[in-house]
C-alpha positions in Angstrom: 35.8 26.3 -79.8 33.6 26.0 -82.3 29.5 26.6 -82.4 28.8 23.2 -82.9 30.4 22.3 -79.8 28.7 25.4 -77.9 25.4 24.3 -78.7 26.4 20.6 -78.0 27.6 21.2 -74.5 24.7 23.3 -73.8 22.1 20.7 -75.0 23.6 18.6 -72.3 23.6 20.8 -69.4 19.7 21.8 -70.2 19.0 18.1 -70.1 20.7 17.7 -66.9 18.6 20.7 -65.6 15.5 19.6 -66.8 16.0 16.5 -64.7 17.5 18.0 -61.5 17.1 21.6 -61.5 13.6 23.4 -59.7 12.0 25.8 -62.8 13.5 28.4 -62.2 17.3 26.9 -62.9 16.0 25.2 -66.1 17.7 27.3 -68.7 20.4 28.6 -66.8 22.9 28.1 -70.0 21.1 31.3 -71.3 23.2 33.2 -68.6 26.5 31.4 -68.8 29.4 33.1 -70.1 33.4 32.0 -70.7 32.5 28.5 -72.1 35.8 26.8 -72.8 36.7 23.0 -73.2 39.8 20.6 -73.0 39.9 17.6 -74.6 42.0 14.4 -72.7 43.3 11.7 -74.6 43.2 8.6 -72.4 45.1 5.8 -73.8 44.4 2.4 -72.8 47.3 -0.1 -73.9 46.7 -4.1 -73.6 49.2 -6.9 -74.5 48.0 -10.2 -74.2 50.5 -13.3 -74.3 48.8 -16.7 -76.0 51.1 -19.6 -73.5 51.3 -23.6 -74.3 52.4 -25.7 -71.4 53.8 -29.2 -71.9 54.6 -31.8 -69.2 55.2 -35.4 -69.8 54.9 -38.6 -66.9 54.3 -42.0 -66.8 51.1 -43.8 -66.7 50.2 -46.7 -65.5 46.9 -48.6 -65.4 44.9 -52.1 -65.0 45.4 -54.2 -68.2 42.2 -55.5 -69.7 43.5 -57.5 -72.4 43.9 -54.7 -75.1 46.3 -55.5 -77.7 49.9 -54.1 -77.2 52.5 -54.0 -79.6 56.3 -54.1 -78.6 57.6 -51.0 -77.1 59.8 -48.8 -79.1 59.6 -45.3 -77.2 61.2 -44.9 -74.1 61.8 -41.0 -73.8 59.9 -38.3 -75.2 60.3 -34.6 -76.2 57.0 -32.8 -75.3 57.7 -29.9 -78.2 58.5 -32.4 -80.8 55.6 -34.8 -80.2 52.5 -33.0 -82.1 49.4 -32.2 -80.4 46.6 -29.8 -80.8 46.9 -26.6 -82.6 44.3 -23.8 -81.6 45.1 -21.6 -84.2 45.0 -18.0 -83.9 42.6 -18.3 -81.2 42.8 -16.6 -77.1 41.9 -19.5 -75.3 42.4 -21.6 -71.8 42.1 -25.1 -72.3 43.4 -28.5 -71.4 44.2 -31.8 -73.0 46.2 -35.4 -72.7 47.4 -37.6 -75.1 49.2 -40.7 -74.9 52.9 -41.5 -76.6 52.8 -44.0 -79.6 54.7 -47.0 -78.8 55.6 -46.2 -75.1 52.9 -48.9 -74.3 54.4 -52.0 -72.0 53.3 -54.6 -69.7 54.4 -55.4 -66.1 53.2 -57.5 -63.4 51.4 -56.0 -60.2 53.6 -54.9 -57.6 51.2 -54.8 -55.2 49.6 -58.6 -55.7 53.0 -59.9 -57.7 51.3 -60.7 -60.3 48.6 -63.0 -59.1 45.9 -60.6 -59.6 44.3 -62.0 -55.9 45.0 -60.5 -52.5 44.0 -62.4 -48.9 41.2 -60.7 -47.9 41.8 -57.7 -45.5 38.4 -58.5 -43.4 38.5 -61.9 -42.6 42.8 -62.5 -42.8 41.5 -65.6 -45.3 39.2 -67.2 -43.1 36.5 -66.6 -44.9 34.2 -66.1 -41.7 34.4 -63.3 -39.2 33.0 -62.8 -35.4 29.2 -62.0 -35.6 28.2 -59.3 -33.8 25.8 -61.1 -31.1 26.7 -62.7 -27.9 28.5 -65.7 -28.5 25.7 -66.8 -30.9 22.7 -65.6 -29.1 20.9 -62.3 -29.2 18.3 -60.0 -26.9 15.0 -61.6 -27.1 12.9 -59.0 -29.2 9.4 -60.3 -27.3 10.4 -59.8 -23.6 13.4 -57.3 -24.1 15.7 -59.4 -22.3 13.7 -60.1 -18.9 12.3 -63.5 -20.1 8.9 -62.3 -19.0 6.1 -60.6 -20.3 2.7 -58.8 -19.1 0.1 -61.4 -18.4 -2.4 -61.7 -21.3 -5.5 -63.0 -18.9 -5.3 -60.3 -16.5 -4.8 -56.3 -15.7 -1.8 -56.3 -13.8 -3.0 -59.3 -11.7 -6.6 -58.7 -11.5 -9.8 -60.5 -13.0 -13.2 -58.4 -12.6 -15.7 -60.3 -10.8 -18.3 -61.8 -13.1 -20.5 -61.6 -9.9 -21.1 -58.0 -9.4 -20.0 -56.9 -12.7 -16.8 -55.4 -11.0 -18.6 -53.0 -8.3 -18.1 -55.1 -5.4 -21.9 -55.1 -4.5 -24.8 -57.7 -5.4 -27.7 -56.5 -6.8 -31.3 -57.3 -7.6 -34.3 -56.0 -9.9 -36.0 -53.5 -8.2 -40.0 -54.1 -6.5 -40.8 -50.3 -7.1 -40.6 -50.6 -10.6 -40.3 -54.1 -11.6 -37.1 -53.6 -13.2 -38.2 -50.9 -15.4 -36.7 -48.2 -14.4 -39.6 -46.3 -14.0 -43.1 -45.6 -12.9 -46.4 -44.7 -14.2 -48.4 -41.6 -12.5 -51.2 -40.1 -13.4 -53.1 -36.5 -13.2 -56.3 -34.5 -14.1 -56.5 -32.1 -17.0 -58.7 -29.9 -18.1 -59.2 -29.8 -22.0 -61.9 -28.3 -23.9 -64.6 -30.0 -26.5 -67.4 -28.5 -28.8 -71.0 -29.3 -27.8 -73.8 -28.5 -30.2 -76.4 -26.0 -28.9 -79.2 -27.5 -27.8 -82.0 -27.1 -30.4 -79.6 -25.3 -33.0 -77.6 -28.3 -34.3 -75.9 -25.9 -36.6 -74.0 -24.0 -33.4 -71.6 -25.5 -30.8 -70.5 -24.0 -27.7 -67.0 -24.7 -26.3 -67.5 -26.7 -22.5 -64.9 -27.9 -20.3 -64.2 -30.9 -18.7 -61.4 -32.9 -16.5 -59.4 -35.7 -17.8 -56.7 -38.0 -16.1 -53.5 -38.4 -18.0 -50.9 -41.1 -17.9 -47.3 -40.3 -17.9 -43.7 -42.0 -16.8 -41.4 -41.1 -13.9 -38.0 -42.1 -13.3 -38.1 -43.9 -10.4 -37.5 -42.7 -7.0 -35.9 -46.1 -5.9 -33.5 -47.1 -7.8 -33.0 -43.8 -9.3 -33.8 -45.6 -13.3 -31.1 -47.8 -12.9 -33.4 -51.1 -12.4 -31.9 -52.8 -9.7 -30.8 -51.8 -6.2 -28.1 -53.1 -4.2 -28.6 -55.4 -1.5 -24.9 -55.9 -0.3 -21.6 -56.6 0.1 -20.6 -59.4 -2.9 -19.4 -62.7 -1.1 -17.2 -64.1 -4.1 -15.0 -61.1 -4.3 -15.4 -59.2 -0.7 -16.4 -56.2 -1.8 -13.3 -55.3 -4.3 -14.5 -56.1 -7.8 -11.6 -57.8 -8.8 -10.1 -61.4 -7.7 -7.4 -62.5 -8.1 -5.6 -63.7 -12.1 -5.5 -67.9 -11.6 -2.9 -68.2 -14.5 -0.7 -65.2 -13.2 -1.0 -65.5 -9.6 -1.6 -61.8 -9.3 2.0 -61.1 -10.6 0.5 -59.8 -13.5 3.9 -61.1 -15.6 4.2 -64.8 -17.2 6.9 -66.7 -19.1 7.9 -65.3 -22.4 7.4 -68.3 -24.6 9.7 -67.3 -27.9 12.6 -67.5 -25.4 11.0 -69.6 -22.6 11.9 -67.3 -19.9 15.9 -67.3 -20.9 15.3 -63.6 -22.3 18.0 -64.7 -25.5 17.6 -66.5 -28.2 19.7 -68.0 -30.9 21.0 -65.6 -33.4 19.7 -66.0 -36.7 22.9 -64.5 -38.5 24.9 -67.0 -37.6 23.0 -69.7 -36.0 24.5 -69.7 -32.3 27.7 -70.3 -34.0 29.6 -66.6 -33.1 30.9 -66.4 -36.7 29.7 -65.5 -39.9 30.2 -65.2 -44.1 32.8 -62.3 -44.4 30.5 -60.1 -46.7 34.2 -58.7 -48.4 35.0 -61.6 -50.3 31.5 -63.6 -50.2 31.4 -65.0 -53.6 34.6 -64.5 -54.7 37.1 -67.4 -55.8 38.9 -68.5 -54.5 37.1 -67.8 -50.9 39.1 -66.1 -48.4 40.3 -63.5 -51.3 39.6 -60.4 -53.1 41.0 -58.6 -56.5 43.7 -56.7 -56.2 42.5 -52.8 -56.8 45.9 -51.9 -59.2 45.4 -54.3 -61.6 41.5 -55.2 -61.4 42.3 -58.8 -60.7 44.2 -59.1 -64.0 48.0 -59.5 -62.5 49.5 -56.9 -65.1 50.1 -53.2 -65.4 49.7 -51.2 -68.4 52.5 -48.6 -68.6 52.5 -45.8 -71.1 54.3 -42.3 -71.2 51.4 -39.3 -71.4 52.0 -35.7 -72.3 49.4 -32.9 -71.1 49.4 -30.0 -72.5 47.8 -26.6 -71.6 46.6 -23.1 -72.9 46.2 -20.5 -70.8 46.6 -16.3 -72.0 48.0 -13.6 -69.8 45.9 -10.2 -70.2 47.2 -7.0 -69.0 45.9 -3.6 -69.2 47.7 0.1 -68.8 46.0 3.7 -68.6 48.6 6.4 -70.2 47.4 9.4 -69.3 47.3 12.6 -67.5 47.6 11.5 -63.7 46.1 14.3 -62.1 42.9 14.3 -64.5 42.7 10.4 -64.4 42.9 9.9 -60.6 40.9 12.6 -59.4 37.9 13.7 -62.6 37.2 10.3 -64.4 38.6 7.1 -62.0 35.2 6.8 -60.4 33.0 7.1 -64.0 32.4 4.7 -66.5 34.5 5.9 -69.2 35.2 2.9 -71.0 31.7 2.4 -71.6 30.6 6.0 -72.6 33.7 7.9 -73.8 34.4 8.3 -77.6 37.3 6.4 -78.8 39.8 5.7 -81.4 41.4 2.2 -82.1 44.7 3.5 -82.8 47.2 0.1 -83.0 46.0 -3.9 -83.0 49.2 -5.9 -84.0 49.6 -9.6 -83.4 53.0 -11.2 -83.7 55.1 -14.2 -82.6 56.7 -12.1 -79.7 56.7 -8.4 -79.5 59.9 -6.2 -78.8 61.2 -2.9 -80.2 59.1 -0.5 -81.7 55.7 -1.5 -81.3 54.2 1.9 -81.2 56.2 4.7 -82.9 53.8 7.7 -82.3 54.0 8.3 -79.0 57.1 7.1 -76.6 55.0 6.9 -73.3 52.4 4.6 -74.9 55.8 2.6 -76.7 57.6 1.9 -73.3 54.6 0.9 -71.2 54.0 -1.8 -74.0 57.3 -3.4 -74.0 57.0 -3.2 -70.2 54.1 -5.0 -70.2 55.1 -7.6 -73.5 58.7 -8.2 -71.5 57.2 -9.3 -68.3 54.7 -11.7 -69.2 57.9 -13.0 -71.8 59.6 -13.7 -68.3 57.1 -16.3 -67.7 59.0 -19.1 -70.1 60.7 -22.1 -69.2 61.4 -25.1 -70.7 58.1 -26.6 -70.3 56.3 -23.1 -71.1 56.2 -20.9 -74.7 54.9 -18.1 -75.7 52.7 -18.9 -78.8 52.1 -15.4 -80.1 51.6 -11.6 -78.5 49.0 -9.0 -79.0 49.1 -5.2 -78.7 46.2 -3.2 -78.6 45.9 0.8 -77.9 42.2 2.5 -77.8 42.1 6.5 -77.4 39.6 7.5 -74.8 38.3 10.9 -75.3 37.6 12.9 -72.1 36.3 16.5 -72.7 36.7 18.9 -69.4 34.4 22.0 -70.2 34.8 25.1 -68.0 31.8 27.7 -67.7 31.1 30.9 -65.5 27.6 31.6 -64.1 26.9 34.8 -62.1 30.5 35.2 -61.6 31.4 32.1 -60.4 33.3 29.3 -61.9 32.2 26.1 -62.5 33.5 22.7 -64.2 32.0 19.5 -65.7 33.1 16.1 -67.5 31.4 15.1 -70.6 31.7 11.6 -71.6 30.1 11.0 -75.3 26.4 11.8 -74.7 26.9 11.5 -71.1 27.4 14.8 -68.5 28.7 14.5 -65.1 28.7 17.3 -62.9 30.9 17.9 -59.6 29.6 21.2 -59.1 26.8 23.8 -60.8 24.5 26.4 -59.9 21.9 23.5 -59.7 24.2 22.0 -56.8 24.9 24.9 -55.2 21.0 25.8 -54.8 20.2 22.6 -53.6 22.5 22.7 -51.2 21.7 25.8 -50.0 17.4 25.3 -50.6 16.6 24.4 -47.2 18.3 27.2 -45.6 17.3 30.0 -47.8 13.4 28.4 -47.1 13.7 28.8 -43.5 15.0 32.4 -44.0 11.3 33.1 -46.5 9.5 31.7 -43.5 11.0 33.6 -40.7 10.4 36.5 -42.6 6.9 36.1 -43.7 7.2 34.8 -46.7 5.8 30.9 -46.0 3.7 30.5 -49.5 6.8 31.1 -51.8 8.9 28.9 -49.2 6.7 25.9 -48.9 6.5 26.2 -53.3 9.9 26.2 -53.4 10.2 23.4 -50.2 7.9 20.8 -52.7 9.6 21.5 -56.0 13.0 20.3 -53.8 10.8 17.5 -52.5 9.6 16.3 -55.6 13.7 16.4 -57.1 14.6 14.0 -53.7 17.3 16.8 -53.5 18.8 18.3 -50.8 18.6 17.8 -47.2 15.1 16.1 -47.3 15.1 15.3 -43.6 15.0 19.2 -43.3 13.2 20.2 -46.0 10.2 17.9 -44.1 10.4 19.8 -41.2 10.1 23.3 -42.8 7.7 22.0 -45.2 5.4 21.6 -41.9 6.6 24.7 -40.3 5.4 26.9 -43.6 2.4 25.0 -44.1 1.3 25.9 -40.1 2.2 29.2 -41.0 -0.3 29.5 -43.8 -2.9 27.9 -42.0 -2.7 30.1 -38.9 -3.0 32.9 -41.6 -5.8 31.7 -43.1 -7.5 31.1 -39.4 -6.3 35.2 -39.1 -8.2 35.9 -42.1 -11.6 34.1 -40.7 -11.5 35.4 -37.3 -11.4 39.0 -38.7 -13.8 38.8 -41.2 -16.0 36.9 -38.3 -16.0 39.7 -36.1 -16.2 42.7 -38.3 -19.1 40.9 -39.8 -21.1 40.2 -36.2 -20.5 43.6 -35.4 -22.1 44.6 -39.0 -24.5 42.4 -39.6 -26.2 41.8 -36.3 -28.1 45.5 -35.9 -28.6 44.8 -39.4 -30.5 41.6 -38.8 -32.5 43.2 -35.8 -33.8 46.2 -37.6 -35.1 44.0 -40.7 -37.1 41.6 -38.5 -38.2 45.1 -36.4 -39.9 46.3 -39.7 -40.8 42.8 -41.0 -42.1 41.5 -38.2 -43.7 43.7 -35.5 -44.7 42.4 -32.0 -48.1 44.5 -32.2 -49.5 41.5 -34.2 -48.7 39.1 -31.5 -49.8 41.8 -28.6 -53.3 41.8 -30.5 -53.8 37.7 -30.6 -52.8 37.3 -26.3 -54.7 40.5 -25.5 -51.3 41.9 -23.2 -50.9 45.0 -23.7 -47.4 45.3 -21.8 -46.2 43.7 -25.1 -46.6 46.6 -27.0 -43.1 48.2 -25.3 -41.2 45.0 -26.1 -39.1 43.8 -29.6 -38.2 40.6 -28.5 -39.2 38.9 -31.8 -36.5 41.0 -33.3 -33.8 40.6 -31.1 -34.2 36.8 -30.5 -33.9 36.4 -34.2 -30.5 38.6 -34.0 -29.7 35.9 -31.0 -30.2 33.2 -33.5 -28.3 35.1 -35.9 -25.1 35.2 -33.5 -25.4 31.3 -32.5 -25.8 30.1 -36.1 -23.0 32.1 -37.3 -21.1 31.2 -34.4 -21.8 27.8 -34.9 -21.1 27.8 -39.0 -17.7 29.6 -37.7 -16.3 27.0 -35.8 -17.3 24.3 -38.2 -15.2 26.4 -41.1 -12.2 26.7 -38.8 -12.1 22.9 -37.5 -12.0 22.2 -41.4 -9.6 24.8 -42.4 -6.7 23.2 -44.3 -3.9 24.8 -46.4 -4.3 24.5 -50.1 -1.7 25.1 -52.8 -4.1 27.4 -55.2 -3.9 30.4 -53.1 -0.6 31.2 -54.7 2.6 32.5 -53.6 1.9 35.3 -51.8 1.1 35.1 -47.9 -1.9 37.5 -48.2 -3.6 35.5 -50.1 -4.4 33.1 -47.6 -5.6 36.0 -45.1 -7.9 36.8 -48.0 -8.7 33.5 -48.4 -10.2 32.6 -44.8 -12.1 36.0 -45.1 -13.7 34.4 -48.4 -14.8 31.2 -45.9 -16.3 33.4 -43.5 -17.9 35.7 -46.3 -19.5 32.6 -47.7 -20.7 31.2 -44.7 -22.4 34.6 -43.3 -24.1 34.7 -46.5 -25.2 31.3 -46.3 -26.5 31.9 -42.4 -29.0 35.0 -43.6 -30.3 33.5 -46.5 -31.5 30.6 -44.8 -32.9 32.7 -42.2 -34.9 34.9 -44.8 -36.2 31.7 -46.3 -37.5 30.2 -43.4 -38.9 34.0 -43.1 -40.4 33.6 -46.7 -42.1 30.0 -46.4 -43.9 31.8 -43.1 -42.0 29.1 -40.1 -40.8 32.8 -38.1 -43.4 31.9 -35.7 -41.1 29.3 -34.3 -38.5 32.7 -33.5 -42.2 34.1 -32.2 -42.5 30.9 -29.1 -38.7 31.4 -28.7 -39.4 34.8 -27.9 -42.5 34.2 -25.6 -40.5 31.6 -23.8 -37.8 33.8 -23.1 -40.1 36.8 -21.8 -41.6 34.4 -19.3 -38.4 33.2 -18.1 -37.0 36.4 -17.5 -40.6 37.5 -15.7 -40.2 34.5 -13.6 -36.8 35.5 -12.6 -37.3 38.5 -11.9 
């Protein structure tokens, strides 16, 4: 194989790689060894057949008063009548002509020549039965019951003009004189300026009572004016009398069909019959044109010819079976394969020898150019055939990586791969992960874990699952490293604390300003600021480990992330004893100095 072809196939497999393969698979063509390749010829062989159909029948039609001149054809041969030529052109198409001088009249079978048939609705008549009853119809106003709903009344009843419908007279009421309401009055006390006597420039505020008017509803009739005063004599008490025009029935005579509930039908006038609307208008009445012949009595015949293209395509694969069926049936290889047009010969019809060079690719063509010539018949030719034969180049290439054998397909610039060492680690990716975490080794795993991720490679379901798994397993690590940094640290720093407030801060000072000389044998300044100490750190502990999260930049190495929580909790004990010695600095340690005064007479009381 030549070098040319080495770095070719290698070119493709580091693209392929480059796209599919984690970083550390990315040039694995630098390690392959016993590159070979075989080339596969795939011939495709096509034979198309060009057909021209030709049927002939007789036509007949309405005459309309063309012109026709005497008949001089009676028979026809469809393959020596000329009609359209396509040319050297594959195509499916359709098209009808008519024979010269086949053209003839007849008279109408169906109307004998008349050109008028009795019409088929009304036998002749030219009336048929209307569709009412026996010329009258439902009255629209009263539906039929010759009665409608009494337009005087409400079902019967008239409201009493007496009593307004209430069934009770009234009259304006005395309380209020039909007003509705009453006027009342009351004191009020309001104030007024008064000029001081003999100062006219000053006034005094006084007080004095005023009545005020104002308007009640009244108590009698409730602001309604009147009162009642009784039963009403003109309807009894109900409201309503009686309707005069109805009698209380509430229903009275339908006057469009005075109470009959039909009325004459206004199709056909109370007669039962009406125009037929089949041969209304026509002449004479009682007929209708006949359909064959349009009403003209006479037949146009005429002999027609169709004819019709139509091509027969058919395609072969000559090739190896075994390579075809099972390496490239499922890829595109038409599409991206290199290939040679070996043989393109047109020709009335093929036979013999159409392809000399190779026997295979010879037989299946005459297979294929015999059987669509089978298709002829006396109405059916073959116009011309086509052969066609295009070499597909299929190159196998066959590689060994860290001992193992493996096999692609390379079609043009295109690389397909069954299986590689890319495959093979993806395959195997999740398992070797949960084999790094088990043993310790999350940080490399859950690196490896996202770099599968981010190929969608692999069992992702799986890879999910351990990609929690390692990333827990950091973070409990990292929680490792706080917690023993923490302790180590109180157990450090908390003597420390005490002994630099003992010499910074003595409790003589204090002892001095309360005059209590039993202070003098106590450091509780001192060790409530180590208290302090503990709780803050505590505090600034917890907060640290309810935040912990895993991050990626600690690297691949599980230690890291123990060193990395004992960073945190460095950080954070530094932070906790320099704010301490600041509030120390801006003189606010007299707040530890109550705390510690506070506790001394807690623990007195107590005790």
């Amino acid at each position: 194989m030549e070098q040319e072809d080495i770095t070719r196939i290698k070119e493709l497999l580091d693209s392929y790689a480059e796209e599919h393969a984690p970083e550390h698979l990315r040039h694995f063509t630098d390690e392959i060894s016993n590159l070979t390749q075989t080339i596969h010829p795939i011939m495709l062989c096509r034979v198309v057949s060009q057909f021209d159909e030709r049927h002939s029948r007789s036509v007949s039609k309405p005459y309309k008063g063309e012109k026709v001149d005497d008949r001089t054809v009676r028979s026809v041969n469809v393959w020596n009548y000329k009609m359209r030529d396509i040319g050297d052109e594959w195509v499916t198409d359709k098209c009808e002509r008519s024979v010269a001088g086949s053209h003839h009249l007849e008279d109408c079978v169906n109307c004998q020549g008349k050109g008028r048939l009795i019409c088929p609705t009304c036998h002749g008549q030219t009336k048929v039965t209307c569709g009412c009853n026996h010329g009258r119809t439902k009255c629209s106003n009263c539906g039929g019951t010759g009665e409608v709903s009494c337009s005087h009344c409400d079902k019967g009843h008239v409201k009493c003009t007496s009593c307004g419908g209430t069934g009770k007279t009234s009259e304006t009421c005395s309380h209020c004189n039909g007003r509705g309401s009453v006027t009342k009055s009351r004191m009020v006390e309001e104030s007024y300026n008064q000029p001081v006597f003999g100062d006219s420039s000053k006034t005094e505020v006084r007080y004095r009572q005023v009545k005020k008017y104002y308007e009640e509803r009244c108590p009698v009739c409730n602001g309604k004016r009147t009162t009642n005063t009784g039963q009403c004599r003109k309807c009894g008490g109900k409201g309503y009398k009686e309707c005069t025009y109805c009698g209380g029935s509430g229903k009275q005579t339908c006057s469009t069909c005075e109470g009959k509930g039909n009325v004459v039908c206004r199709v056909c006038g109370g007669t039962g019959l009406k125009v037929c609307s089949t041969c209304y208008g026509e002449s004479p009445k009682g007929t209708v044109a006949c359909k064959d012949c349009a009403g003209s009595g006479k037949l146009l015949h005429y002999l027609s010819i169709s004819q019709s293209f139509f091509y027969e395509d058919e395609e072969q694969v000559v090739c190896n079976d075994d390579f075809i069926n099972t390496k490239v049936a499922h890829l595109p290889w038409e599409e991206e394969a290199e290939k040679e047009d070996l043989l393109g010969v047109v020709a009335g019809v093929l036979g013999g020898d159409i392809y000399q060079d190779d026997a295979d690719v010879n037989e299946v063509l005459n297979r294929m150019a015999e059987k669509q010539a089978q298709h002829v018949n006396p109405n059916k030719r073959i116009l011309r055939q086509g052969a066609w034969v295009t070499c597909y180049y299929a190159k196998e290439v066959f590689y060994q990586y860290e001992g193992k054998d493996y096999s692609c397909i390379i079609l043009g610039d295109h690389l397909y791969m069954d299986a590689s060492p890319v495959t093979d680690y993806i395959e195997n990716v999740a398992e070797e992960c949960e084999r790094d975490i088990d043993s310790q080794s999350s940080a490399a795993a859950l690196m490896d874990i996202e770099e599968a991720m981010q190929l969608e490679t692999g069992d992702q379901e799986k890879l999910q699952i351990l990609w929690y798994k390692a990333k827990d397993s950091l973070e409990k690590k990292v929680k490792l490293g706080e917690n023993l940094f923490f302790w180590l640290s109180l157990l450090v720093l908390t003597p420390l604390v005490y002994k630099f407030y003992a010499a910074v801060n003595p409790v003589i000072g204090y002892a001095s300003i309360v005059e209590d000389p039993s202070w003098r044998g106590h450091d509780l300044l001192p060790l409530t600021q180590a208290v302090i100490f503990v709780i803050l750190y505590g505090f600034v502990a917890i907060v640290i480990r309810m935040v912990s999260k895993y991050d990626s930049t600690y690297g691949s190495r599980d230690i890291n992330y123990v060193l990395a929580g004992m960073r945190r909790m460095a950080l954070a004990a530094a932070g906790v004893l320099a704010a301490m010695l600041l509030l120390n600095y801006l003189g606010l340690s007299w707040l530890t100095t109550w705390i510690a005064v506070i506790i001394r007479y807690l623990v007195k009381a107590i005790l």
